[in-house]
Every structure is written in structure tokens, then in C-alpha cells.
N, CA, C and O atoms as a Maestro MAE file, in Angstrom:
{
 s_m_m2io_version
 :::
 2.0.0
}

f_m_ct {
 s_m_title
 :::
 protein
 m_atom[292] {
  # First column is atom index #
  i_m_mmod_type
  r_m_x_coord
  r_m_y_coord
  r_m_z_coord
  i_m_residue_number
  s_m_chain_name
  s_m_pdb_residue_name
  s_m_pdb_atom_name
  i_m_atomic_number
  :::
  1 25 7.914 -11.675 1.706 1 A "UNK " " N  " 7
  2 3 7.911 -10.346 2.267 1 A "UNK " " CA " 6
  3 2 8.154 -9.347 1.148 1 A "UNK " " C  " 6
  4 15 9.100 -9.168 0.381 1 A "UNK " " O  " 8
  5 25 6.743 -8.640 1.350 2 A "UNK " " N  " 7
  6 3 7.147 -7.486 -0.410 2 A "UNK " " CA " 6
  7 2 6.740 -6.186 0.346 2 A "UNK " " C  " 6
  8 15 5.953 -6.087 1.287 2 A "UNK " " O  " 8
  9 25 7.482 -5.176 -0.303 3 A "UNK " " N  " 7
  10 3 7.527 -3.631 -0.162 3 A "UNK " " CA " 6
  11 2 6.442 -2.888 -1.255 3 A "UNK " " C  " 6
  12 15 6.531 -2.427 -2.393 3 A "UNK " " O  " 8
  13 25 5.815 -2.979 -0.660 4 A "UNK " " N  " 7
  14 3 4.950 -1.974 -1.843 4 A "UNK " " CA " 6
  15 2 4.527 -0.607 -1.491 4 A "UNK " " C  " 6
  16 15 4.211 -0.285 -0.345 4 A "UNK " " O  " 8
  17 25 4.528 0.149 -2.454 5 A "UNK " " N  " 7
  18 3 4.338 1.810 -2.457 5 A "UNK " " CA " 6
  19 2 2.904 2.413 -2.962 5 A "UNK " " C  " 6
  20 15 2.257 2.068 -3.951 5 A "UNK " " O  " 8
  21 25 2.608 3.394 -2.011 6 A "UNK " " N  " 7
  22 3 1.238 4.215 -2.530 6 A "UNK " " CA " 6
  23 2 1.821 5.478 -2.702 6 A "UNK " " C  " 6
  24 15 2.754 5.782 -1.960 6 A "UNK " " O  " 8
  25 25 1.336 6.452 -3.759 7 A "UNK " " N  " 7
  26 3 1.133 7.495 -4.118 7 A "UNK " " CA " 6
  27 2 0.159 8.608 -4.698 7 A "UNK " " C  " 6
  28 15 -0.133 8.386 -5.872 7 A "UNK " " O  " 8
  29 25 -0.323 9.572 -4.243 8 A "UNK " " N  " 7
  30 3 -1.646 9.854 -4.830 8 A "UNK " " CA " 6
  31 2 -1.447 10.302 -6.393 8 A "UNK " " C  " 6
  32 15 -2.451 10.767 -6.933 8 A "UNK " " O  " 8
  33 25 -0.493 10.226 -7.013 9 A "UNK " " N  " 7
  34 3 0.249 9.810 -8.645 9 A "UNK " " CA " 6
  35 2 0.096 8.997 -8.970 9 A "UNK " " C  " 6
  36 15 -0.553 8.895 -10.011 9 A "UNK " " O  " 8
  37 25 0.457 8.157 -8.484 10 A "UNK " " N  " 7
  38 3 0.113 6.176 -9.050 10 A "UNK " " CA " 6
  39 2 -0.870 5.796 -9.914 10 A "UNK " " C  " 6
  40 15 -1.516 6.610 -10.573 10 A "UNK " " O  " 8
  41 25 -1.013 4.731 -9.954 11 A "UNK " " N  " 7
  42 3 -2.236 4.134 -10.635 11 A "UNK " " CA " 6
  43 2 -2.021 2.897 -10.339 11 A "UNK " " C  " 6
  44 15 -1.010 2.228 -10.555 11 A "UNK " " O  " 8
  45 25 -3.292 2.514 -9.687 12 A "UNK " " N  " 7
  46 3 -3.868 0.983 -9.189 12 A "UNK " " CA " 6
  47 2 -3.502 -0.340 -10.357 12 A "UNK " " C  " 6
  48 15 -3.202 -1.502 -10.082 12 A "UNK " " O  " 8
  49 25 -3.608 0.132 -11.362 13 A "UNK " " N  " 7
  50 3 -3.006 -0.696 -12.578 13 A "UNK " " CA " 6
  51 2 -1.653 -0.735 -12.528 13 A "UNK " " C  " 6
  52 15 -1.200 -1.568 -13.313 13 A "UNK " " O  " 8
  53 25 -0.566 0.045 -11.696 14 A "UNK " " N  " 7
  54 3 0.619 -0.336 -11.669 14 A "UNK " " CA " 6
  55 2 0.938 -1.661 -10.429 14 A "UNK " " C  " 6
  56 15 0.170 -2.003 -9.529 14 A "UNK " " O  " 8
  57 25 2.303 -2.224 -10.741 15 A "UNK " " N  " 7
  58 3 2.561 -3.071 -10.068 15 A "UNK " " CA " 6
  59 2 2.476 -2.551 -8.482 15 A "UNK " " C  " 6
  60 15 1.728 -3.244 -7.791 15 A "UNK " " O  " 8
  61 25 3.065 -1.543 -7.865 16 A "UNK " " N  " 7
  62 3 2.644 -1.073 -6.521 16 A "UNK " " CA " 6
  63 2 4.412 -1.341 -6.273 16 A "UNK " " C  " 6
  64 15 4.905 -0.674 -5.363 16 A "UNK " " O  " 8
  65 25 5.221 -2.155 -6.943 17 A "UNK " " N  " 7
  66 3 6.607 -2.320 -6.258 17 A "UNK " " CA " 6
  67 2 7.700 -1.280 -6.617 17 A "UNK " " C  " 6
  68 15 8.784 -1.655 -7.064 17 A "UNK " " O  " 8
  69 25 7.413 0.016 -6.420 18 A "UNK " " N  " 7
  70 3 8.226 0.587 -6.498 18 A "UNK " " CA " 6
  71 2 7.968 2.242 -6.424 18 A "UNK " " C  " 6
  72 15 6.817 2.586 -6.694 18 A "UNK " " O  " 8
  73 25 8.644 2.992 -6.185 19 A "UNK " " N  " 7
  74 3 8.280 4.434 -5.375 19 A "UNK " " CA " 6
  75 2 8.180 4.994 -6.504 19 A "UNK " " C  " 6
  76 15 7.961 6.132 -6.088 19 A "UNK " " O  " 8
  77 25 8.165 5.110 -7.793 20 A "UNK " " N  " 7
  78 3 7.789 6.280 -8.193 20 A "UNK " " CA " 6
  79 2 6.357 6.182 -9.083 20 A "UNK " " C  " 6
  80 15 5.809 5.094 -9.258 20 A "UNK " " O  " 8
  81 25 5.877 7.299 -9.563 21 A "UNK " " N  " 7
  82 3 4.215 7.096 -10.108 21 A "UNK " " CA " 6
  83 2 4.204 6.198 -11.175 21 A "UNK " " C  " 6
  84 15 3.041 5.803 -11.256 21 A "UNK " " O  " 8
  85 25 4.940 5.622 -12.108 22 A "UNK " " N  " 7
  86 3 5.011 5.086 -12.650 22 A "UNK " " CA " 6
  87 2 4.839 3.474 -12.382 22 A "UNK " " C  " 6
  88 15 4.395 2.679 -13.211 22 A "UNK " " O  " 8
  89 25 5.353 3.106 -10.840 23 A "UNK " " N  " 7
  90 3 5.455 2.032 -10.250 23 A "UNK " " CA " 6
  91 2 4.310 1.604 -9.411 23 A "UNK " " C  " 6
  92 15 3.814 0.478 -9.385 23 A "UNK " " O  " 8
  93 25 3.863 2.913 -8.553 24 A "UNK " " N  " 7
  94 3 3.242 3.005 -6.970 24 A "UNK " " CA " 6
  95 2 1.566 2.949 -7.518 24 A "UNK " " C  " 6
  96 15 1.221 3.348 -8.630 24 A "UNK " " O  " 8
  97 25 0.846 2.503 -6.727 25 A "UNK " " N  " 7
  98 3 -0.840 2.078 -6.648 25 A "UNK " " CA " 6
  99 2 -0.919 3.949 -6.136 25 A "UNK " " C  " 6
  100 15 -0.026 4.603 -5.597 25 A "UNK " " O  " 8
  101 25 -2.500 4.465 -6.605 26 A "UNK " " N  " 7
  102 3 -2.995 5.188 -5.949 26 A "UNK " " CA " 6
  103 2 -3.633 5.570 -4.803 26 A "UNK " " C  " 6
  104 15 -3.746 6.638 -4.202 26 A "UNK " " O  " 8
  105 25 -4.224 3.881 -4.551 27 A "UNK " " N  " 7
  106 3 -5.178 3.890 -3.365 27 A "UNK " " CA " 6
  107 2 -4.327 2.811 -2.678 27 A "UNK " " C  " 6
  108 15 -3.666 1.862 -3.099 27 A "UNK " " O  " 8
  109 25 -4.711 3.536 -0.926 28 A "UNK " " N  " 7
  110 3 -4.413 2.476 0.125 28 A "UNK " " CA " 6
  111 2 -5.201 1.565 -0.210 28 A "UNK " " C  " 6
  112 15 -4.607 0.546 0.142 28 A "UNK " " O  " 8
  113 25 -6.486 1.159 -0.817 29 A "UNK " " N  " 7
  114 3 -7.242 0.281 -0.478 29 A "UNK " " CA " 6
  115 2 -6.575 -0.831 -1.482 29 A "UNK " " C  " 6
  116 15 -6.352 -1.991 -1.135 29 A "UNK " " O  " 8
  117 25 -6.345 -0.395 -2.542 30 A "UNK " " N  " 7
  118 3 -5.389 -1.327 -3.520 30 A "UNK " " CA " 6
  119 2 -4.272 -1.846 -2.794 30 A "UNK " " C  " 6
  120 15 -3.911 -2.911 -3.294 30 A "UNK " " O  " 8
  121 25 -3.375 -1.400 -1.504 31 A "UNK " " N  " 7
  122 3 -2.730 -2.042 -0.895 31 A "UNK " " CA " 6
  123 2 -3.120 -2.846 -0.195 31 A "UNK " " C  " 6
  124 15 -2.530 -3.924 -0.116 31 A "UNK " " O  " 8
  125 25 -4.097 -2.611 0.446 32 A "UNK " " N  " 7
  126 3 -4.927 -3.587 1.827 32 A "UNK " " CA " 6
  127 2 -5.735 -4.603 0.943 32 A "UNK " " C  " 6
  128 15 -6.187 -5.520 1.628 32 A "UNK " " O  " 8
  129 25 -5.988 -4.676 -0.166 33 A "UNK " " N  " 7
  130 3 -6.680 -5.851 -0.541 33 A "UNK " " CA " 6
  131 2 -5.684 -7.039 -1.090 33 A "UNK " " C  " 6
  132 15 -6.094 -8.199 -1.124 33 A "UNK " " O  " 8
  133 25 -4.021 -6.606 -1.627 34 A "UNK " " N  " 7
  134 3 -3.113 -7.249 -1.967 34 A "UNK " " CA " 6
  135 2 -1.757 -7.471 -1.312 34 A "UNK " " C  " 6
  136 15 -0.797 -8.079 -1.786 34 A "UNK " " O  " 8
  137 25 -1.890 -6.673 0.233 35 A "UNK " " N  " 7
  138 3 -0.893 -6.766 1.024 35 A "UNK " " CA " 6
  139 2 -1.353 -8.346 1.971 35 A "UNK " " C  " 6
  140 15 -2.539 -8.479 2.271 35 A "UNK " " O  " 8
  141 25 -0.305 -9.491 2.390 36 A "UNK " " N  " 7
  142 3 0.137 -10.174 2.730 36 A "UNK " " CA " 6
  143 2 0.757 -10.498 3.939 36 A "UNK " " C  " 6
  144 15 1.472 -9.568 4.312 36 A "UNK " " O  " 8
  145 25 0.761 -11.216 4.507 37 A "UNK " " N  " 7
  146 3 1.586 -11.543 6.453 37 A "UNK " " CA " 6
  147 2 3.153 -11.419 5.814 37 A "UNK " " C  " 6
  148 15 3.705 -11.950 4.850 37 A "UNK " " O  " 8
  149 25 3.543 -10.543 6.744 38 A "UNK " " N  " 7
  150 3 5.320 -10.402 6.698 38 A "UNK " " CA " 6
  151 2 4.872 -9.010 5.188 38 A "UNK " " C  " 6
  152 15 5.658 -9.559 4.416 38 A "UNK " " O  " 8
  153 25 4.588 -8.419 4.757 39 A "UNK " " N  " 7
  154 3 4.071 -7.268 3.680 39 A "UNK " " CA " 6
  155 2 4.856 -5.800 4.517 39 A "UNK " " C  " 6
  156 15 4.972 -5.678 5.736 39 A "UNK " " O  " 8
  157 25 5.188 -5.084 3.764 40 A "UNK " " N  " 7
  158 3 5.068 -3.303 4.229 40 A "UNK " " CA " 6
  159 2 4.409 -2.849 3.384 40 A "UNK " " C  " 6
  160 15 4.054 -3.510 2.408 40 A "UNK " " O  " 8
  161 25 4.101 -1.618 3.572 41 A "UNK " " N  " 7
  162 3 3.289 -0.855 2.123 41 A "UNK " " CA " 6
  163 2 3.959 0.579 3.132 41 A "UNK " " C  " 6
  164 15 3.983 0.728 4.354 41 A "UNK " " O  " 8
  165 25 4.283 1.172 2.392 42 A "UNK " " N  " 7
  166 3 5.007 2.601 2.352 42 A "UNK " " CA " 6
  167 2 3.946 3.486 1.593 42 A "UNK " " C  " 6
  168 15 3.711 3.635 0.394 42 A "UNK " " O  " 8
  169 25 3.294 4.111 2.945 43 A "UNK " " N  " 7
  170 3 2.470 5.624 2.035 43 A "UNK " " CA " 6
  171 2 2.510 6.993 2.025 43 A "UNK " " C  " 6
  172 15 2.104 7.842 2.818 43 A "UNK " " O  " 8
  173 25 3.097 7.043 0.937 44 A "UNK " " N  " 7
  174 3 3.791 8.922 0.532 44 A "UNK " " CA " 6
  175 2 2.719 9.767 1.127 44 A "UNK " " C  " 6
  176 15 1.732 9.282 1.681 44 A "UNK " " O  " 8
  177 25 2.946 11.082 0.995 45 A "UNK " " N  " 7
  178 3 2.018 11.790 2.239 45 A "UNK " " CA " 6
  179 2 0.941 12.941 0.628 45 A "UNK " " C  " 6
  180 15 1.283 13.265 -0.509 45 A "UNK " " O  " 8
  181 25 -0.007 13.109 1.230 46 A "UNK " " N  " 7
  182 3 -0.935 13.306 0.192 46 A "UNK " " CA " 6
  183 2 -2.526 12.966 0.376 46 A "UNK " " C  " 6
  184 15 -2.979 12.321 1.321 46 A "UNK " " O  " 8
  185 25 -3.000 13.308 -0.293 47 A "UNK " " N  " 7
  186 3 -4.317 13.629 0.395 47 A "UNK " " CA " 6
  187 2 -5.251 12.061 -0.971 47 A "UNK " " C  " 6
  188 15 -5.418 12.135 -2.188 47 A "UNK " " O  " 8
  189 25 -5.555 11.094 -0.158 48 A "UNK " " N  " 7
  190 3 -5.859 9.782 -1.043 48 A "UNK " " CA " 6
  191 2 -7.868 10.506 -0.999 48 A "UNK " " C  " 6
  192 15 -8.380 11.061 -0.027 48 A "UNK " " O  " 8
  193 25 -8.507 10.244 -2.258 49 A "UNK " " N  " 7
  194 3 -10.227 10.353 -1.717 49 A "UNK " " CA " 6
  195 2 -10.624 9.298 -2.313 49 A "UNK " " C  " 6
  196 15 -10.746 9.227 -3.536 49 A "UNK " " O  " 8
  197 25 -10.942 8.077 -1.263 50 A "UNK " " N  " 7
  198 3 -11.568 6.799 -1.290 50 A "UNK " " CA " 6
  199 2 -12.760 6.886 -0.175 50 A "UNK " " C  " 6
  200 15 -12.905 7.112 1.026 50 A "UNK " " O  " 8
  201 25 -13.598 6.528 -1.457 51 A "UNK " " N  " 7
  202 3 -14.435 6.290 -0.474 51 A "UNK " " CA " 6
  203 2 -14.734 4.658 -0.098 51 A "UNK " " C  " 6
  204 15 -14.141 3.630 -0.427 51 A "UNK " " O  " 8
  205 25 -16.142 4.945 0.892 52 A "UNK " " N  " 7
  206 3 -16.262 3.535 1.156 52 A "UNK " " CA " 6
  207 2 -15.420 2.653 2.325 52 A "UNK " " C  " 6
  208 15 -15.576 1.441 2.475 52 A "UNK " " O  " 8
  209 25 -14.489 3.494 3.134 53 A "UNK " " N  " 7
  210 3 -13.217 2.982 3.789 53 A "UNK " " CA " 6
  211 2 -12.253 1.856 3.050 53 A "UNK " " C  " 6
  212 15 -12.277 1.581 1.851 53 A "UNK " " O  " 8
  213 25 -11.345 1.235 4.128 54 A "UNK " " N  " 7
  214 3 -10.279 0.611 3.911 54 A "UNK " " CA " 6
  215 2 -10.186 -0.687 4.201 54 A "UNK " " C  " 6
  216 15 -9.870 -0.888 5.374 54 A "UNK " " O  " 8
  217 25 -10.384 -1.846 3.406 55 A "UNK " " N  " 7
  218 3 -10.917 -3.132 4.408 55 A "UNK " " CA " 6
  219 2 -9.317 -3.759 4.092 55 A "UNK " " C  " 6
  220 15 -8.517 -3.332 3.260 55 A "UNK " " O  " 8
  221 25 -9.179 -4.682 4.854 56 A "UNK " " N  " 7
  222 3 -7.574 -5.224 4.941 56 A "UNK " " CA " 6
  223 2 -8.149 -6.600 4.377 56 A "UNK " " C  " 6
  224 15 -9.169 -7.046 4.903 56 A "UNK " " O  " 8
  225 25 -7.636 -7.187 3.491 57 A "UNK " " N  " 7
  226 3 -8.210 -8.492 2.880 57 A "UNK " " CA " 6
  227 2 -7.677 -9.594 3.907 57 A "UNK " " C  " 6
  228 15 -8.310 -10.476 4.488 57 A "UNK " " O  " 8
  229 25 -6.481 -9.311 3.946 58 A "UNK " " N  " 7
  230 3 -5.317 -10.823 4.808 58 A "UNK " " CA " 6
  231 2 -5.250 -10.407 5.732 58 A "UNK " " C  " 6
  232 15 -5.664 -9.294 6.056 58 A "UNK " " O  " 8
  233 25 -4.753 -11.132 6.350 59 A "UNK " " N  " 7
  234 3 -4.072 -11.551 7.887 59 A "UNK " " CA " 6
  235 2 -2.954 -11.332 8.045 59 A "UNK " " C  " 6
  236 15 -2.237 -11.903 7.223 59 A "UNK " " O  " 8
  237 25 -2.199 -10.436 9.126 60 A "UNK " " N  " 7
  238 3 -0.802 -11.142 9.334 60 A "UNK " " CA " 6
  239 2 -0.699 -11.817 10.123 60 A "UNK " " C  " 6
  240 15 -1.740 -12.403 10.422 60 A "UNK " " O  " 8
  241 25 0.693 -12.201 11.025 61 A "UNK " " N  " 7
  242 3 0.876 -12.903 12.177 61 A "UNK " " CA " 6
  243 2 1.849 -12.045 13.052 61 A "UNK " " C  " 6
  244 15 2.726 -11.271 12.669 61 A "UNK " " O  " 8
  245 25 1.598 -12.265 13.897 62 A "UNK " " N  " 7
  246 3 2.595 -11.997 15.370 62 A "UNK " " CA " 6
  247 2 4.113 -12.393 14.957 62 A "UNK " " C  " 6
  248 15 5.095 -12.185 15.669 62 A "UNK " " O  " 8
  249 25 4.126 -13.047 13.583 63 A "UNK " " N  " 7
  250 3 5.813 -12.936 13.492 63 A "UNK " " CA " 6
  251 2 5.637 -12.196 12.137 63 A "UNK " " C  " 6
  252 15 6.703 -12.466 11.583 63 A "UNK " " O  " 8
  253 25 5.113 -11.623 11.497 64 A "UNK " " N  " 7
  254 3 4.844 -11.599 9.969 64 A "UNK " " CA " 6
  255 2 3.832 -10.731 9.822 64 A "UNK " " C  " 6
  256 15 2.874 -10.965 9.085 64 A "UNK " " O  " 8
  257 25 3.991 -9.460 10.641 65 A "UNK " " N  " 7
  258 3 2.762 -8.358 10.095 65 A "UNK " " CA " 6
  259 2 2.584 -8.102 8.774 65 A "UNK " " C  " 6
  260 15 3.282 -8.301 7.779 65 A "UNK " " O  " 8
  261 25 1.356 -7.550 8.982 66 A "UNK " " N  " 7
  262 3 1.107 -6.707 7.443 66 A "UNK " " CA " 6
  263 2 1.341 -5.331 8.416 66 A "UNK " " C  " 6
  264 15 1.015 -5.253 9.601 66 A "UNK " " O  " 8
  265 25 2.037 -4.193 7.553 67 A "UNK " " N  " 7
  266 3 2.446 -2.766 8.236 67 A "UNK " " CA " 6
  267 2 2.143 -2.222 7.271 67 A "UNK " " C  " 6
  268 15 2.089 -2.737 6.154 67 A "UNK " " O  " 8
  269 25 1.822 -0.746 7.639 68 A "UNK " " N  " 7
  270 3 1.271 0.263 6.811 68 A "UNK " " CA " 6
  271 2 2.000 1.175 7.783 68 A "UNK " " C  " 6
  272 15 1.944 1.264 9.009 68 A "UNK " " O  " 8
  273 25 2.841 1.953 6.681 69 A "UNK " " N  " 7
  274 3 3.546 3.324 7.253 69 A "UNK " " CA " 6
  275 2 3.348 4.393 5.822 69 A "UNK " " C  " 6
  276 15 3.060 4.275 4.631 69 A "UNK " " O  " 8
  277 25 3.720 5.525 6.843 70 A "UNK " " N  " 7
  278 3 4.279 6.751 6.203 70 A "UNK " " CA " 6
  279 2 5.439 6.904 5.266 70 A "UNK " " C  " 6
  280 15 6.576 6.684 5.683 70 A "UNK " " O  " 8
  281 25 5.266 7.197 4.266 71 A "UNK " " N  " 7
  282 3 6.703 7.172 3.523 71 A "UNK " " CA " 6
  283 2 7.636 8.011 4.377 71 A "UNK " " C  " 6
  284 15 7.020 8.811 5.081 71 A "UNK " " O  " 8
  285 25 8.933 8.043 4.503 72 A "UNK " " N  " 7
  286 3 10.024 8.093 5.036 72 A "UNK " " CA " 6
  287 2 10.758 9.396 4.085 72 A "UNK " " C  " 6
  288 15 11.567 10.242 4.465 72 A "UNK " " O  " 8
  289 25 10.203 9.216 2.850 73 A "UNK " " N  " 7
  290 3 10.867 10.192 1.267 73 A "UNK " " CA " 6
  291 2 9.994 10.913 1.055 73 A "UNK " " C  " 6
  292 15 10.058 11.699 0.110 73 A "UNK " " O  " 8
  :::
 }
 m_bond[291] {
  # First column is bond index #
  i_m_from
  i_m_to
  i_m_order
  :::
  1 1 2 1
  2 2 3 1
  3 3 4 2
  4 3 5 1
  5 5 6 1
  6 6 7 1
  7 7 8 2
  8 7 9 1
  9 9 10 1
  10 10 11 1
  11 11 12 2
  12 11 13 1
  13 13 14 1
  14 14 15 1
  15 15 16 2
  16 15 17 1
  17 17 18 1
  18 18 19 1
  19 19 20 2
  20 19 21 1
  21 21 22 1
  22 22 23 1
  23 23 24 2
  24 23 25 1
  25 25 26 1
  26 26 27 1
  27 27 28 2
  28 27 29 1
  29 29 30 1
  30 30 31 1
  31 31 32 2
  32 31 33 1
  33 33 34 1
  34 34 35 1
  35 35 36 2
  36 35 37 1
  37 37 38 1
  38 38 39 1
  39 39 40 2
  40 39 41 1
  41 41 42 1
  42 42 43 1
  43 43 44 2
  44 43 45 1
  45 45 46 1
  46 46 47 1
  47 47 48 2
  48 47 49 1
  49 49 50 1
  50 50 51 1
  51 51 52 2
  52 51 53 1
  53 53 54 1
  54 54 55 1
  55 55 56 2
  56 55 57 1
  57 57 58 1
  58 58 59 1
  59 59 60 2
  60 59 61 1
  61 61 62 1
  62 62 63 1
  63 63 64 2
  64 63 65 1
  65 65 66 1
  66 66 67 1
  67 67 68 2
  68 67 69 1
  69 69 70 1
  70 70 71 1
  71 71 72 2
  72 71 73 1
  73 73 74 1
  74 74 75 1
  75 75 76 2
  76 75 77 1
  77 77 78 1
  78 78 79 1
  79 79 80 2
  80 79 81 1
  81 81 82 1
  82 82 83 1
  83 83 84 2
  84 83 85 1
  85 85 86 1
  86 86 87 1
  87 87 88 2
  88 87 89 1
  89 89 90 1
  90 90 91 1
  91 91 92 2
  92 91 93 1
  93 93 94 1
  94 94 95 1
  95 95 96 2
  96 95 97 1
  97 97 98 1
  98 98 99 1
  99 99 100 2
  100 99 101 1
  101 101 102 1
  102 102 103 1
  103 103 104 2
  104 103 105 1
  105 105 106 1
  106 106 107 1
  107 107 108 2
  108 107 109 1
  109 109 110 1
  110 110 111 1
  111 111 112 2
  112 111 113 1
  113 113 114 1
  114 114 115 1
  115 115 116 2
  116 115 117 1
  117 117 118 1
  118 118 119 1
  119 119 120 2
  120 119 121 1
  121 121 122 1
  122 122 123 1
  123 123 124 2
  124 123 125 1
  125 125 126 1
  126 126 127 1
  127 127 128 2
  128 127 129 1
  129 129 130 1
  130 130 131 1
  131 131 132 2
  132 131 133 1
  133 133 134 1
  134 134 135 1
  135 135 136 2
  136 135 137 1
  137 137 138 1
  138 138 139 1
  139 139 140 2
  140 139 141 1
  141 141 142 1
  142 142 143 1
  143 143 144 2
  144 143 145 1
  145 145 146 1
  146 146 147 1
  147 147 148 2
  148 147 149 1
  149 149 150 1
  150 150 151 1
  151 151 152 2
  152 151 153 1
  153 153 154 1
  154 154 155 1
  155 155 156 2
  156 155 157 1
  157 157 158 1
  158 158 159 1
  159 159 160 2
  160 159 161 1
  161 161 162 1
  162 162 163 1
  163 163 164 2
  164 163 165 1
  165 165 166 1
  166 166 167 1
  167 167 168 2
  168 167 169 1
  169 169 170 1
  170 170 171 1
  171 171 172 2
  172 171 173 1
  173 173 174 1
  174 174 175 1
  175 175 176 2
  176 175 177 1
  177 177 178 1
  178 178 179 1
  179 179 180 2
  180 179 181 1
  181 181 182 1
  182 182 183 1
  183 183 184 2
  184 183 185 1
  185 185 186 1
  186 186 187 1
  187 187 188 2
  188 187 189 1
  189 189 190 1
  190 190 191 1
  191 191 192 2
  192 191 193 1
  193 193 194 1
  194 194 195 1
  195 195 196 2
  196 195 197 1
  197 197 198 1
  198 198 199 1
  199 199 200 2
  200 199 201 1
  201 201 202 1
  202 202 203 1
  203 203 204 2
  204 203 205 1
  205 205 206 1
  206 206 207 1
  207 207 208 2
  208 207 209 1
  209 209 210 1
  210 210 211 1
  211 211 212 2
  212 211 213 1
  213 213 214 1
  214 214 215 1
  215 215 216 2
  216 215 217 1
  217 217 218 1
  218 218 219 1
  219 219 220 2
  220 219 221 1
  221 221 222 1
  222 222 223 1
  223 223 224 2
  224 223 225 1
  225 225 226 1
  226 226 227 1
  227 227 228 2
  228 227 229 1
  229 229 230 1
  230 230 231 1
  231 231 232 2
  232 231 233 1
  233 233 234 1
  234 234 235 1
  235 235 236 2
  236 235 237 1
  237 237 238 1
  238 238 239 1
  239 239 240 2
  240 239 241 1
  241 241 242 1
  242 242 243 1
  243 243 244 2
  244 243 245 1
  245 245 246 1
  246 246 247 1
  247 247 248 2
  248 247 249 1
  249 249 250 1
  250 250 251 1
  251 251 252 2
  252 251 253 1
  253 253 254 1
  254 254 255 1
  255 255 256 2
  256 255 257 1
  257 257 258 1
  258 258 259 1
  259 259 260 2
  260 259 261 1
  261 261 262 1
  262 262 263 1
  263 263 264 2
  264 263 265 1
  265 265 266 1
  266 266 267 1
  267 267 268 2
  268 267 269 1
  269 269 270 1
  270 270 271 1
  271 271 272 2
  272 271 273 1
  273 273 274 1
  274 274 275 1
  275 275 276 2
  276 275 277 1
  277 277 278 1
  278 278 279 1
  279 279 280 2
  280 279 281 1
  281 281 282 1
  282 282 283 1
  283 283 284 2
  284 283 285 1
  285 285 286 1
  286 286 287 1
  287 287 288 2
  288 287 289 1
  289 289 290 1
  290 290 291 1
  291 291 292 2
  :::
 }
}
């Protein structure tokens, strides 16, 4: 179970584990292709331009979502 962070600061070349731009991915889609069953991904509020949409690579489970929220900070 991993916490990972988006920011429209970030960069997809960062690890994604941790809230600040230095840490955090730019694109949701960089989350949804490396997020995992039992996963969060926390996304700061900001205007992301991806195109192409958002495909979710994995699966979760009914005990072990993959979640995608709003950052909270």
C-alpha cells in the first residue's frame, strides 16, 4: 500500500512518493499507469493538460482499492 502524489509542478521522472514538486509526478496518467490494488494517489488541485485521457493500468480489489483523491493540502 503506497501514497503517491500529483502536482501540476512535478515531474513524471520524479519518484511520485512525496508532496512536494520535487517528489510528486505531473500527470494523473503517470499515476494510473503505476498505481496498484490497496494504492492512494493524492491530487493537488490545478489545472493537469493531458491529452489522450486517463487509462488505469491495474486492478484493485474490493478489499484493496486503487483511490484517486483530491489533495486535502
Amino acid at each position: 500500500m503506497t501514497v503517491y502524489y500529483v502536482r501540476p509542478d512535478g515531474s513524471d521522472s520524479n519518484s511520485g512518493l512525496g508532496y512536494s514538486a520535487s517528489e510528486a509526478w505531473a500527470t494523473v496518467s503517470k499515476a494510473a499507469v503505476t498505481a496498484a490494488a490497496g494504492d492512494t494517489v493524492w491530487i493537488a488541485g490545478g489545472t493537469y493538460r493531458e491529452t489522450g485521457g486517463v487509462t488505469v493500468a491495474n486492478s484493485g480489489t474490493a478489499e484493496a482499492p486503487i483511490v484517486f483523491a483530491g489533495d486535502p493540502m
